[in-house]
C-alpha positions as CSV (number, residue, x, y, z in Angstrom):
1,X,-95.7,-24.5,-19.8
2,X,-93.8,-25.7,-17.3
3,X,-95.3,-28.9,-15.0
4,X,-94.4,-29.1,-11.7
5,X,-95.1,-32.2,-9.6
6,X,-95.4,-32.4,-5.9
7,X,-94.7,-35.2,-4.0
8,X,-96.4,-35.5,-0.9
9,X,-92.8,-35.9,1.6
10,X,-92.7,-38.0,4.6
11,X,-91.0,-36.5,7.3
12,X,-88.3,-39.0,8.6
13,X,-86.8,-38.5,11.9
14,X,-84.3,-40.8,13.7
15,X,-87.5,-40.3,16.3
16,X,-89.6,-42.3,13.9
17,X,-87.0,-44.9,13.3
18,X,-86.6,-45.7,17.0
19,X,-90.2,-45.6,17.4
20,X,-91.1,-48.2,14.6
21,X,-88.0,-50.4,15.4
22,X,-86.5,-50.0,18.5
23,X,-83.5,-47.9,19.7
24,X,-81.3,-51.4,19.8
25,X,-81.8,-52.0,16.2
26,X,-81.6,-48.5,15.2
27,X,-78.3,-47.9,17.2
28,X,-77.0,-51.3,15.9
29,X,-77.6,-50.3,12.4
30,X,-75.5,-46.8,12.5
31,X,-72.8,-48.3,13.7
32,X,-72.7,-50.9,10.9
33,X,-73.7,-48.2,8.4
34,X,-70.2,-46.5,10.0
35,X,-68.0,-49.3,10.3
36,X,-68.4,-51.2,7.5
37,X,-66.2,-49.8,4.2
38,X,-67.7,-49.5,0.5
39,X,-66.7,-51.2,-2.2
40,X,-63.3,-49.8,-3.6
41,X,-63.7,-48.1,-7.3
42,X,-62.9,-50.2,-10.5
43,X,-59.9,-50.0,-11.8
44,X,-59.6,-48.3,-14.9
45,X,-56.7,-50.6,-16.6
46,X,-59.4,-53.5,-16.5
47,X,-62.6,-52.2,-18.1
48,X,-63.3,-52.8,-21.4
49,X,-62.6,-50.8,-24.3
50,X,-66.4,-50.5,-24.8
51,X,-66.4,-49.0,-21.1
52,X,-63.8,-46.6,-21.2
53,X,-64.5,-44.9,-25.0
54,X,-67.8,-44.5,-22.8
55,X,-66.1,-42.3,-20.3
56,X,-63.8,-40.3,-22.4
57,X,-60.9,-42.9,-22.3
58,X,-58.6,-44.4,-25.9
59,X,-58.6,-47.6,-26.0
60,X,-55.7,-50.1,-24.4
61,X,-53.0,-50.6,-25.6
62,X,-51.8,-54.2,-26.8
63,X,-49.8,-56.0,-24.5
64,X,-46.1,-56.3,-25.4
65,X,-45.2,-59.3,-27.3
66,X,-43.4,-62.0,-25.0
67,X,-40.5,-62.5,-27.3
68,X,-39.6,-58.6,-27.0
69,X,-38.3,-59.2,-23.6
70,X,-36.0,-62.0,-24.2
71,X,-33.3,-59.7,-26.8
């Protein structure tokens, strides 16, 4: 049997927005929302080990012993 549940939807319209908060606000918020950049991604070489065996990754390597670069 399968279950299916309805959720009663709230129509949301940029019409609603300016109505409930004003067309300044509204407008001022878009352009934030456009302007503003998202956070850049993680960088792989500094998660964990735990972290990347989660997604599909070996583990890092050691770094190289200090003395190696002095022969």
């Amino acid at each position: 049997m399968i279950q299916t549940v309805d959720h009663p939807s709230d129509p949301f319209t940029i019409e609603a927005a300016i109505a409930k908060f004003g067309a300044g606000k509204v407008l001022r918020t878009a352009i934030v929302a456009l302007l503003t950049r998202s956070p850049k991604p993680a960088d792989v070489d500094t998660l964990s080990n735990h972290l990347r065996k989660d997604i599909g990754l070996g583990p890092t390597e050691p770094p190289p012993e200090p003395w190696s670069f002095v022969r």
